[in-house]
N, C-alpha and C positions, 0 to 999 in steps of 0.2 A: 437314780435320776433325781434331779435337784427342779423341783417348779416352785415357779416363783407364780403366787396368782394374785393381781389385780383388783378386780371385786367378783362379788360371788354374791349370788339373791341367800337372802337368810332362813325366809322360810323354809323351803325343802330342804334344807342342811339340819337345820334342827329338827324337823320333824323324824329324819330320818337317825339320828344320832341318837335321839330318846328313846324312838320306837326298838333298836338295837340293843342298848341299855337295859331298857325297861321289862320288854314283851318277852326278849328268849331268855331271858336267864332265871337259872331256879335260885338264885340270889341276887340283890343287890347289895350295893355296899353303902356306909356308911361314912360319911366325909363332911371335912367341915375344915375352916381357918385353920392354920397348923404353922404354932407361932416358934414350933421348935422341931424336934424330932421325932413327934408323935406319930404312929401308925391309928388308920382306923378301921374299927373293927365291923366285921359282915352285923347284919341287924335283923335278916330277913330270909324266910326259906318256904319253899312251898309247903313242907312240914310246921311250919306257925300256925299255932290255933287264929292267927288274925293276919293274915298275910295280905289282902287287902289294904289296909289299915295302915302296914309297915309299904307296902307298895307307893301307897300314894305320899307318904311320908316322904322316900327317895326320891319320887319323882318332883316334888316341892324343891328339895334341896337342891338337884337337878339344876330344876326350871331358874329357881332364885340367884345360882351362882351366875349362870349363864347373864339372867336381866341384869343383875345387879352390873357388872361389866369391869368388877373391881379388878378381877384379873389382869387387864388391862391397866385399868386408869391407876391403880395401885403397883402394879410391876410387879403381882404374884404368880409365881408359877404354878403349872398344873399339872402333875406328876401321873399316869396311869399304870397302877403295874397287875397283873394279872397272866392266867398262860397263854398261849396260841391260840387265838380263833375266838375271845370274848370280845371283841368287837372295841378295843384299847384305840385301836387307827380310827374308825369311824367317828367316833366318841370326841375325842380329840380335834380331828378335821372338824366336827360342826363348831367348837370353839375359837380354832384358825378361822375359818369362814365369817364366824360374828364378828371377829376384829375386824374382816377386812372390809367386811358392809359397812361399819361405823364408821371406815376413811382410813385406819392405820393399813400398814403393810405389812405382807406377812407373808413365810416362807415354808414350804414343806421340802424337809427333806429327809431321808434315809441313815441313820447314825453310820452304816459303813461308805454310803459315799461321801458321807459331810468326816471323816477322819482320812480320805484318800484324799480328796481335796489337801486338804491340811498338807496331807504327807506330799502329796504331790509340789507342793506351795514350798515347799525349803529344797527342793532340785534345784527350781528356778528361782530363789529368793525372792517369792512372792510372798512371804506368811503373815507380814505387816497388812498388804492388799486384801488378801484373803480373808484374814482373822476382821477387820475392820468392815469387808463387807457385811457380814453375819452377825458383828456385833450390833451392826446400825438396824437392824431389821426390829421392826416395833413386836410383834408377834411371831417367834420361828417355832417352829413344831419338828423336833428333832424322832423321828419315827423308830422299832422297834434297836432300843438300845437294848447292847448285851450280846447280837447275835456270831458279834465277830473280835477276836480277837485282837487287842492291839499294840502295835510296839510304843517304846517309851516315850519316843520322840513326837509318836500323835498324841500320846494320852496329857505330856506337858502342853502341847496346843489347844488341845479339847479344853481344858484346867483356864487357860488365858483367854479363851473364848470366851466359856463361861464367868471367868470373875470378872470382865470388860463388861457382859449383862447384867451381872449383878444388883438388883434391885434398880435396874435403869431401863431394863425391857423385861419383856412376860418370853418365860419358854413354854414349850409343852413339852413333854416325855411320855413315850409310851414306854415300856420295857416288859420282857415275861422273868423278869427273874427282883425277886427282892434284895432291897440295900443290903443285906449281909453280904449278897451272893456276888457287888458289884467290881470286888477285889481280883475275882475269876476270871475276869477279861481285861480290868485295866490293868492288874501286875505290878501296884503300887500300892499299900495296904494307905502309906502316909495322905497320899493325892485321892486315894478313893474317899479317907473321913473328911479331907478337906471341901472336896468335891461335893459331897452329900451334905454337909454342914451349909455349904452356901446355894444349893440347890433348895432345901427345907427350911430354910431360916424366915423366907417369907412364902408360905405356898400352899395349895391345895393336894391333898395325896388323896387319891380316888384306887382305891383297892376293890382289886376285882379278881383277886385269887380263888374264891367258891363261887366263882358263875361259870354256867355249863356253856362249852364251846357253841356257837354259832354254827360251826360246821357240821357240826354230830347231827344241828337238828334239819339245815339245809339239806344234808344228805338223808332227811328222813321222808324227804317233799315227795 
């Protein structure tokens, strides 16, 4: 399902995004400007002699990218990658939502229906139409990348999407699998560096690979 939302109240988005973030995981992560291909690394575990300390530290960086708005008004992207269940969508979505209170527009959508689309878009020789709706979008939030498989001809559309955004809008990405791993689905080792080169080149990478599932602890309620 592709929504497209309007505006959205900012407060209970972020509150709800941080508290996600912050409260269940026995890690946070460690992020910051990422002016090339840098990964960042975890900083914090409930086994820290000062984990408090590092807590609020995250939550600062958090809070500051968020206000600061630069993701936006700079055109950097916000990469989340981590496994199933750390709360990557949520996260994410309170970012989509801040763009969209500030007035920009802004899109959620699913990475296998945003490549069906595509593929669907050269039956009818719509891929011009198509490609340029989603390029125009100030803020799109392309949701868990990785989970599906895809053939060549989406992955060169996906590739012209993305370089049309190109430091000219903000994406978001969630994905549970790391850059190395992103070869494994798109099937193209050349378009996968290319891909990742212009996705990092201006962006936020929010690594949440040692935080404990959200679900494990839901199911503990």
């Amino acid at each position: 399902m592709c929504i497209q939302i309007v505006r959205f109240s900012r407060g209970a988005v972020l509150e709800a995004g941080v508290i996600i973030f912050l409260s269940c995981y026995s890690c946070c992560s460690h992020f910051n400007h990422n002016s090339g291909n840098e990964f960042f690394q975890s900083i914090s575990s409930l086994s820290d002699p000062v984990p408090q300390i590092r807590y609020n530290q995250n939550k600062k960086k958090i809070l500051n990218m968020y206000d600061g708005f630069d993701y936006v008004e700079k055109c950097r992207n916000l990469i989340f990658m981590g496994p199933t269940g750390t709360g990557k969508t949520g996260l994410a979505t309170a970012f989509l939502t801040h763009a969209i209170d500030r007035g920009y527009n802004g899109r959620f959508i699913a990475f296998a229906e945003l490549v069906e689309q595509l593929y669907q878009s050269v039956a009818d020789h719509t891929e011009a139409h198509v490609i340029k709706k989603f390029a125009a979008t100030d803020c799109l939030l392309i949701d868990e990348l990785g989970y599906v498989e895809v053939e060549p001809v989406q992955v060169g559309l996906f590739f012209t999407l993305m370089s049309r955004r190109h430091q000219k809008k903000t994406t978001l990405i969630t994905s549970n699998l790391g850059f190395s791993q992103w070869s494994s689905f798109l099937k193209n080792d050349h378009l996968t560096a290319a891909l990742i080169d212009r996705l990092t080149e201006n962006s936020h990478v929010i690594n949440m690979r040692n935080c404990v599932s959200l679900r494990s602890k839901l199911g503990t309620i």
